[in-house]
GUVEX-46673 format. One record per residue (C-alpha): residue number from 1; x, z negated, y. Coordinates in nm, 3 decimals. Each point is the difference from the previous one (the first is absolute). Example, Ala and Ser with C-alpha at 12.3 -4.5 7.8 and 13.67 -1.06 7.14 Angstrom:
# residues 2
seq = 1; u = 1.230; w = -0.780; v = -0.450
seq = 2; u = 0.137; w = 0.066; v = 0.344
# end
This chain:
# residues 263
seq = 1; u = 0.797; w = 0.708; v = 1.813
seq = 2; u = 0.089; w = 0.175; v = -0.306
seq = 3; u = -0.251; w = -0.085; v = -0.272
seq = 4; u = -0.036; w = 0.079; v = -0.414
seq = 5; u = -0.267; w = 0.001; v = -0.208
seq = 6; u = -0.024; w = 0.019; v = -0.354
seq = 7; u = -0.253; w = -0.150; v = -0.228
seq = 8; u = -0.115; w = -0.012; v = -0.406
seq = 9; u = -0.346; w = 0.180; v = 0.029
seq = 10; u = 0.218; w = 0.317; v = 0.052
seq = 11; u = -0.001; w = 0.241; v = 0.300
seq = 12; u = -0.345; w = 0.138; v = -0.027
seq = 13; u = -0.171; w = -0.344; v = 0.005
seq = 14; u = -0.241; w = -0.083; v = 0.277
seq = 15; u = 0.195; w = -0.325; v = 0.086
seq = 16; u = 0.319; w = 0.178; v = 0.097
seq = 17; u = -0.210; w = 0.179; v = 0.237
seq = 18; u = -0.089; w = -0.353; v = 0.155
seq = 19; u = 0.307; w = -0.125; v = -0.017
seq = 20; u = 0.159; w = 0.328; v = 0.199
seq = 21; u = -0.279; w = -0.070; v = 0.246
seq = 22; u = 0.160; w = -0.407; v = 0.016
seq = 23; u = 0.355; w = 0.126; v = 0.003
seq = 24; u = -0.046; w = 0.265; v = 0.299
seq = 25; u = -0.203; w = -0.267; v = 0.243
seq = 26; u = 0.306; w = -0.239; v = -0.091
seq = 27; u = 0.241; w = 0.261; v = 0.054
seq = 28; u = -0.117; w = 0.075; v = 0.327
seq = 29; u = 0.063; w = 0.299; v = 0.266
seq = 30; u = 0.314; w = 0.202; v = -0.121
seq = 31; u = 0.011; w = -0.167; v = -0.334
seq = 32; u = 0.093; w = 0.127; v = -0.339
seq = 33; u = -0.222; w = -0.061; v = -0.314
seq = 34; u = 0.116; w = 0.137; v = -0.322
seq = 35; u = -0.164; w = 0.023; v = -0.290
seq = 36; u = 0.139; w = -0.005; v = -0.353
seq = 37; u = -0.199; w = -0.130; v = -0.306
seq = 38; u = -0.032; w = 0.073; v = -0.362
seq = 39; u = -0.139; w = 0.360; v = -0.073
seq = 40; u = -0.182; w = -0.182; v = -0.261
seq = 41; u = -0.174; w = -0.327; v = -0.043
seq = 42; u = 0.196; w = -0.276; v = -0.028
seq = 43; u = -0.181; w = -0.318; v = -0.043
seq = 44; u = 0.122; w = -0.295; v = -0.230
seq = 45; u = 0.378; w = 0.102; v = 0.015
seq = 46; u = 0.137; w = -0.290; v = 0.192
seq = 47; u = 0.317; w = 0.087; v = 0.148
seq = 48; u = 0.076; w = 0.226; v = -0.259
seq = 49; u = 0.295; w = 0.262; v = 0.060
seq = 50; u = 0.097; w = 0.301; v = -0.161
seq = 51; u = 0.341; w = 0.026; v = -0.065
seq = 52; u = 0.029; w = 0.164; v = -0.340
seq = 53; u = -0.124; w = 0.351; v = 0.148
seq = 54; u = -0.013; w = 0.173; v = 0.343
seq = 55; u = -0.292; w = -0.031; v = 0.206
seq = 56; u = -0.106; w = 0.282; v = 0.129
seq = 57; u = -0.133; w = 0.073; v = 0.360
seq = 58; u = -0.247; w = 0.181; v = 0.153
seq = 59; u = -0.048; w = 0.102; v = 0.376
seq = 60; u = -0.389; w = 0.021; v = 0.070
seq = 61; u = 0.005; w = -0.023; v = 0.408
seq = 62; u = 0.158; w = -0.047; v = 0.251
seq = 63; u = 0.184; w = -0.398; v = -0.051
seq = 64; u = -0.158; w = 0.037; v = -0.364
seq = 65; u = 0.125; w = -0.042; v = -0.337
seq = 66; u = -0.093; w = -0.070; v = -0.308
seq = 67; u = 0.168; w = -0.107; v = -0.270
seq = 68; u = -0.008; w = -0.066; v = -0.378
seq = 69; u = 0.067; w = -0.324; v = -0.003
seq = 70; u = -0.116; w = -0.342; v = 0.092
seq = 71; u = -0.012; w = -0.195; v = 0.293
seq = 72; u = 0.342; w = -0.132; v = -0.003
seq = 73; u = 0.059; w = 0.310; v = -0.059
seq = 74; u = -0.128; w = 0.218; v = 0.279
seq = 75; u = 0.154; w = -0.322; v = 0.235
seq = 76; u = 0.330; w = 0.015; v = -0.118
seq = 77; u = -0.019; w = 0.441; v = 0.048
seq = 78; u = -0.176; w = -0.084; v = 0.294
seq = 79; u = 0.292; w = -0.216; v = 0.145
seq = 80; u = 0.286; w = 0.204; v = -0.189
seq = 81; u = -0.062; w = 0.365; v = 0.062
seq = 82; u = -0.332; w = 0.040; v = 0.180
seq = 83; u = -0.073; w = -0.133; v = 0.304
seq = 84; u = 0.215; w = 0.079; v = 0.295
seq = 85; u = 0.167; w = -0.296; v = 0.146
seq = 86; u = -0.047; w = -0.358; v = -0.023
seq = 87; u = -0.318; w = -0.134; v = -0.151
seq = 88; u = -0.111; w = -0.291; v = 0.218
seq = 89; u = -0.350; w = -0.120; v = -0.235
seq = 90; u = -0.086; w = 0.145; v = -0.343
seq = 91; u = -0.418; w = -0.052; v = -0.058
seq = 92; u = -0.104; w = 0.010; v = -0.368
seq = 93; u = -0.331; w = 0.070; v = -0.043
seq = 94; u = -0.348; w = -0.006; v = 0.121
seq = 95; u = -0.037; w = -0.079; v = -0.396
seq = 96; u = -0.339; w = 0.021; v = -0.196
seq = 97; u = -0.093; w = -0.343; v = -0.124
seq = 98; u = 0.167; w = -0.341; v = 0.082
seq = 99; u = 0.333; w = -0.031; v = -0.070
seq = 100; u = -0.056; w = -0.429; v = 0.052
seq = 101; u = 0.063; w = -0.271; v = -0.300
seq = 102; u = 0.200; w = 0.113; v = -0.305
seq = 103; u = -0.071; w = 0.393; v = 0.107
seq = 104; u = 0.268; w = -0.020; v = 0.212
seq = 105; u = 0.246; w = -0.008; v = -0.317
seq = 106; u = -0.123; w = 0.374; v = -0.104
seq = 107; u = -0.055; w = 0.133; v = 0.307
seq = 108; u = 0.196; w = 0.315; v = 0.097
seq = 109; u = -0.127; w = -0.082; v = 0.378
seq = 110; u = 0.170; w = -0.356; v = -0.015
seq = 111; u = 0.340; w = 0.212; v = -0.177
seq = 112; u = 0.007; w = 0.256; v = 0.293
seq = 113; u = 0.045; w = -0.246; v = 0.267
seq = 114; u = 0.193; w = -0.203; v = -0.209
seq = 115; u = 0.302; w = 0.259; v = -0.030
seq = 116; u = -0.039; w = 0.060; v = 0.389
seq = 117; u = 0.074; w = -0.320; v = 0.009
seq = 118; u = 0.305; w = -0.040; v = -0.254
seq = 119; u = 0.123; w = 0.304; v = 0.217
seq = 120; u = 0.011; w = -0.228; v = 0.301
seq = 121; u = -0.318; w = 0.154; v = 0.194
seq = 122; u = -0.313; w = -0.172; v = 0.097
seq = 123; u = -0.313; w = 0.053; v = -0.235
seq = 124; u = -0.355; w = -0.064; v = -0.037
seq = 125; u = -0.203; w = 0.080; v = -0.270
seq = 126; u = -0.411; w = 0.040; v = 0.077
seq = 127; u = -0.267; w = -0.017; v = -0.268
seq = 128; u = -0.370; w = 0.050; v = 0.020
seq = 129; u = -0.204; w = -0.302; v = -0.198
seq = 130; u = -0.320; w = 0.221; v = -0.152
seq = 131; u = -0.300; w = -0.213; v = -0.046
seq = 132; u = -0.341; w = 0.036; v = 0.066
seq = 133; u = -0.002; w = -0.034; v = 0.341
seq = 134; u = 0.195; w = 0.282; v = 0.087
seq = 135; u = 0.043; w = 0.294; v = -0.335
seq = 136; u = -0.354; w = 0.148; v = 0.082
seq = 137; u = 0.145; w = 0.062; v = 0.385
seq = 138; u = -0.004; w = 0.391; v = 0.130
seq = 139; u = 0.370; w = -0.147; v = 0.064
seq = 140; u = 0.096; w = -0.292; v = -0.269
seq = 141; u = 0.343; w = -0.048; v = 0.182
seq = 142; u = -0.137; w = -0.100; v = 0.331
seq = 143; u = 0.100; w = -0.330; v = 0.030
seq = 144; u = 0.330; w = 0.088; v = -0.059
seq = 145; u = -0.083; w = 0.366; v = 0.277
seq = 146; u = -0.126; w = -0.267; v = 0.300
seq = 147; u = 0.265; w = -0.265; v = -0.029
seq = 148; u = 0.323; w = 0.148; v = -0.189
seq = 149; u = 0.189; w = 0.066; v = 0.317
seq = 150; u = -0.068; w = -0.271; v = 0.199
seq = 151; u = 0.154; w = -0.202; v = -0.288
seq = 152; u = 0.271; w = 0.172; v = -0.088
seq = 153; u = 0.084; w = 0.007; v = 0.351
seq = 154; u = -0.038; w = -0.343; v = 0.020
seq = 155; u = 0.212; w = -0.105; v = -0.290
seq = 156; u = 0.298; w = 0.284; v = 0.145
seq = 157; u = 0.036; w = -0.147; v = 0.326
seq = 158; u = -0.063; w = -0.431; v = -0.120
seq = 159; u = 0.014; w = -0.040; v = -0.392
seq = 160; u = 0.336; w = -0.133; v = -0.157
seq = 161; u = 0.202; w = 0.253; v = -0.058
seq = 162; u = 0.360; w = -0.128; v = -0.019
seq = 163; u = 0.158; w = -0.243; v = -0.279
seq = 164; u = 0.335; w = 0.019; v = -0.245
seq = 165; u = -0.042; w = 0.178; v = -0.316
seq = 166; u = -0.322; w = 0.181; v = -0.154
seq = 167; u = -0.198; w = 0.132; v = 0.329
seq = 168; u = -0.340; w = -0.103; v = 0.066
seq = 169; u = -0.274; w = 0.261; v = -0.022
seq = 170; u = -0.407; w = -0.063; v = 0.077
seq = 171; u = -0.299; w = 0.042; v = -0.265
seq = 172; u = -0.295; w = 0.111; v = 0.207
seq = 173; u = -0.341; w = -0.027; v = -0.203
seq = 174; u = -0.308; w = 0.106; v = 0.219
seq = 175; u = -0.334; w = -0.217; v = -0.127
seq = 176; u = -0.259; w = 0.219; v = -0.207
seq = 177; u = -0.210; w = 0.016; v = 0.358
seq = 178; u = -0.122; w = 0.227; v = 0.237
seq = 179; u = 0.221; w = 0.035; v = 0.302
seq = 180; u = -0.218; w = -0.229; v = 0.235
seq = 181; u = -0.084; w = -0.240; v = -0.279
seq = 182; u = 0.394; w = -0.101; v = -0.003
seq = 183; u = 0.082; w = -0.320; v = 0.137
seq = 184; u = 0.382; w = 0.049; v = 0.042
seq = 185; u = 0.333; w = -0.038; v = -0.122
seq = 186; u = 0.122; w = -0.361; v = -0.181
seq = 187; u = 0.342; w = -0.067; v = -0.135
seq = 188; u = -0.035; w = -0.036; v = -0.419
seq = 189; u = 0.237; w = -0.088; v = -0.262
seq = 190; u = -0.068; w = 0.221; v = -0.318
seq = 191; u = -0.290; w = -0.104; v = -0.206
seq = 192; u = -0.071; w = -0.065; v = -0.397
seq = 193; u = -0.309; w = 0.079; v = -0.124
seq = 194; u = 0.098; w = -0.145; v = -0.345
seq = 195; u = -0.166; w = 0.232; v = -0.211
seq = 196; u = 0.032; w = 0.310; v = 0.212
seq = 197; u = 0.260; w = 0.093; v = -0.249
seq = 198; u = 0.015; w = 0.401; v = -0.101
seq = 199; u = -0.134; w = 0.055; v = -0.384
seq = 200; u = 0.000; w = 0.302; v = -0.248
seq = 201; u = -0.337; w = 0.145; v = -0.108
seq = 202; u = 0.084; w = 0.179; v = -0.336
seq = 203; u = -0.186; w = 0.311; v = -0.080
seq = 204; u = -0.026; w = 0.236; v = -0.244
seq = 205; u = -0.064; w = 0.390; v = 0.031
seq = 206; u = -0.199; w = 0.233; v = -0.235
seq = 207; u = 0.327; w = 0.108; v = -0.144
seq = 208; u = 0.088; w = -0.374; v = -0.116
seq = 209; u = 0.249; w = -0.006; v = 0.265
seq = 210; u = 0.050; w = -0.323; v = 0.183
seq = 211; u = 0.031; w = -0.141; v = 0.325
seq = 212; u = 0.020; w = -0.155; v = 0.288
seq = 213; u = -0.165; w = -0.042; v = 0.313
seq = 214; u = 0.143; w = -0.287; v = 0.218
seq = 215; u = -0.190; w = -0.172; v = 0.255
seq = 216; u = -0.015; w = -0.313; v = 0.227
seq = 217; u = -0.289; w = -0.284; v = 0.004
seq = 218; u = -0.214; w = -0.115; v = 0.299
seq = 219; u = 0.162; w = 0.059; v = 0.315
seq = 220; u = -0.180; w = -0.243; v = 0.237
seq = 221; u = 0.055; w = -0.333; v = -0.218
seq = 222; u = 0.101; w = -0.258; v = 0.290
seq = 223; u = 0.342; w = -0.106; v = -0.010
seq = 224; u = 0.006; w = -0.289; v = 0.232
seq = 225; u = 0.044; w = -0.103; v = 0.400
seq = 226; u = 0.280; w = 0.168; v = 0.153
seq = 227; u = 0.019; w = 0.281; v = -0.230
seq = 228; u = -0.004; w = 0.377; v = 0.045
seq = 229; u = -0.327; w = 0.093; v = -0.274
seq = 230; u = -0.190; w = -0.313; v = 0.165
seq = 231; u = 0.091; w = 0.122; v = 0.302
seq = 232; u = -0.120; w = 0.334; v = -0.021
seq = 233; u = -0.328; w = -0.083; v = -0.209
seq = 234; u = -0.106; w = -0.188; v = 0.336
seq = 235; u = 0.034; w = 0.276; v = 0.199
seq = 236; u = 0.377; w = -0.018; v = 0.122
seq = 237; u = 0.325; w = 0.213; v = 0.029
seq = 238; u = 0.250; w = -0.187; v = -0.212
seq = 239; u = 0.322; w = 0.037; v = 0.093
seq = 240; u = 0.318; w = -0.176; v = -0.217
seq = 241; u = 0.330; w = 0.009; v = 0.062
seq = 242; u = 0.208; w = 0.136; v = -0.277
seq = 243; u = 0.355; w = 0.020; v = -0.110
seq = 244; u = 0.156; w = 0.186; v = -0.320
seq = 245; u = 0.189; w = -0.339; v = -0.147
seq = 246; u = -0.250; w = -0.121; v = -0.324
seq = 247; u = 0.242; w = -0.288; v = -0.056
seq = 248; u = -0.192; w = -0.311; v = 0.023
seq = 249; u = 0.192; w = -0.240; v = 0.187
seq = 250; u = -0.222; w = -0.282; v = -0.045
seq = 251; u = 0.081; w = -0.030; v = -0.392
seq = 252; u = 0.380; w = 0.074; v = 0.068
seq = 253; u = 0.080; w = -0.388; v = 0.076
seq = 254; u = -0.177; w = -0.108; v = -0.308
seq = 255; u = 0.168; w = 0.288; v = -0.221
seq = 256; u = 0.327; w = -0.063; v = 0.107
seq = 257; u = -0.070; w = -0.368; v = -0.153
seq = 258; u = -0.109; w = 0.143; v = -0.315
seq = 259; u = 0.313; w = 0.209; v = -0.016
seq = 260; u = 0.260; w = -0.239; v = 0.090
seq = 261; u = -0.131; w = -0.318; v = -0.185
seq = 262; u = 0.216; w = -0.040; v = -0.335
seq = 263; u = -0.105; w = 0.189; v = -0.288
# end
């Protein structure tokens, strides 16, 4: 198996070194893991791309590269130019922080696995809850260290994977718990936490400048049975299916009878 990984933290963070550690056990004996992520960090883009300017690349080992770009980015060079031969799984992550709820709209993580999939090949992206249960660990990624490659191998050989259209790709959010305190993987829909939105703290410097620092609100507000950020608060793996189509098809019946009644 032929594996990339990319992620938003950028190529020096500690969770790209877990998640090369997940993508080699799933790659198996005679397997290929590449590695190209941003050269800097990347978190909050989305699925960003960079198309008004060249990106430019950087070999640092041997199946390697950085790049200055994002995510979507480094899958789409990754796909396009890098990697030689077919790509048969694109991993985005091991991210820092949940990437559950309404995070998943920012998240460069969610946007890496996301192109992979626009481009037709299976994805996953893998985030890291941080809580106190697990950010004073020697090793706050070990939840996702014990049982990333068991579930990733899982969800390669069994999950959905087929369907017309927009291609399904996996969220994987590992609970803010120590590896033995984690009590498995559940299936979750995407959670709302309602006032988890992101805000603007305004702040002035000593030269009268202004600005901005932008930041998110309480991360472990429950969000309801069945739900990834419930899910993960009592000590699960979520695990949602995902597909790039935002159109919400249960309001297009009832907006089609707005639009064709009479004016």
């Amino acid at each position: 198996m032929r594996i990339l990984i990319t992620n938003d933290d950028g190529i020096g963070a500690p969770g790209l070194a877990v998640l090369d550690r997940i993508a080699r056990t799933v790659a198996g004996e005679g397997g290929e893991v590449w590695t190209v992520a941003p050269a800097f960090e990347q978190s909050g883009v989305g699925h960003c791309i960079n198309y008004v300017k060249p990106s430019m690349l950087s070999v640092i080992g041997e199946r390697r590269v950085a790049v200055e770009g994002s995510p979507a980015d480094c899958v789409l060079a990754g796909l396009g130019a890098i990697v030689e031969g077919p790509v048969d799984l694109v991993l985005s992550g091991v991210n820092r922080g949940n990437n559950a709820g309404e995070n998943t709209l920012y998240s460069g993580t969610i946007g890496g696995a996301m192109e992979a999939a626009l481009q037709g090949v299976p994805a996953i992206a893998l985030s890291q809850f941080y809580g106190p249960g697990n950010r004073d660990l020697d090793d706050p990624f070990e939840s996702a260290a014990a049982h990333g490659a068991a579930l990733v191998r899982r969800l390669v050989d069994h999950a959905p994977w087929g369907g017309e259209g927009y291609k399904l790709f996996y969220n994987v959010n590992f609970p803010p718990v120590d590896a033995a305190s984690t009590r498995g993987a559940q299936a979750a829909s995407q959670g709302y936490r309602g006032d988890g939105r992101m805000g603007v703290h305004p702040q002035t410097a000593p030269s009268g400048r202004r600005y901005l620092w932008i930041a998110g609100s309480a991360q472990a507000e429950r969000t309801g049975a069945g739900t990834d950020v419930e899910a993960n608060v009592d000590g699960w793996i979520s695990v949602t299916p995902m597909r790039a189509d935002l159109t919400d098809h249960d309001a297009l019946g009832a907006l089609r009878g707005v639009l064709d009644a009479p004016a």
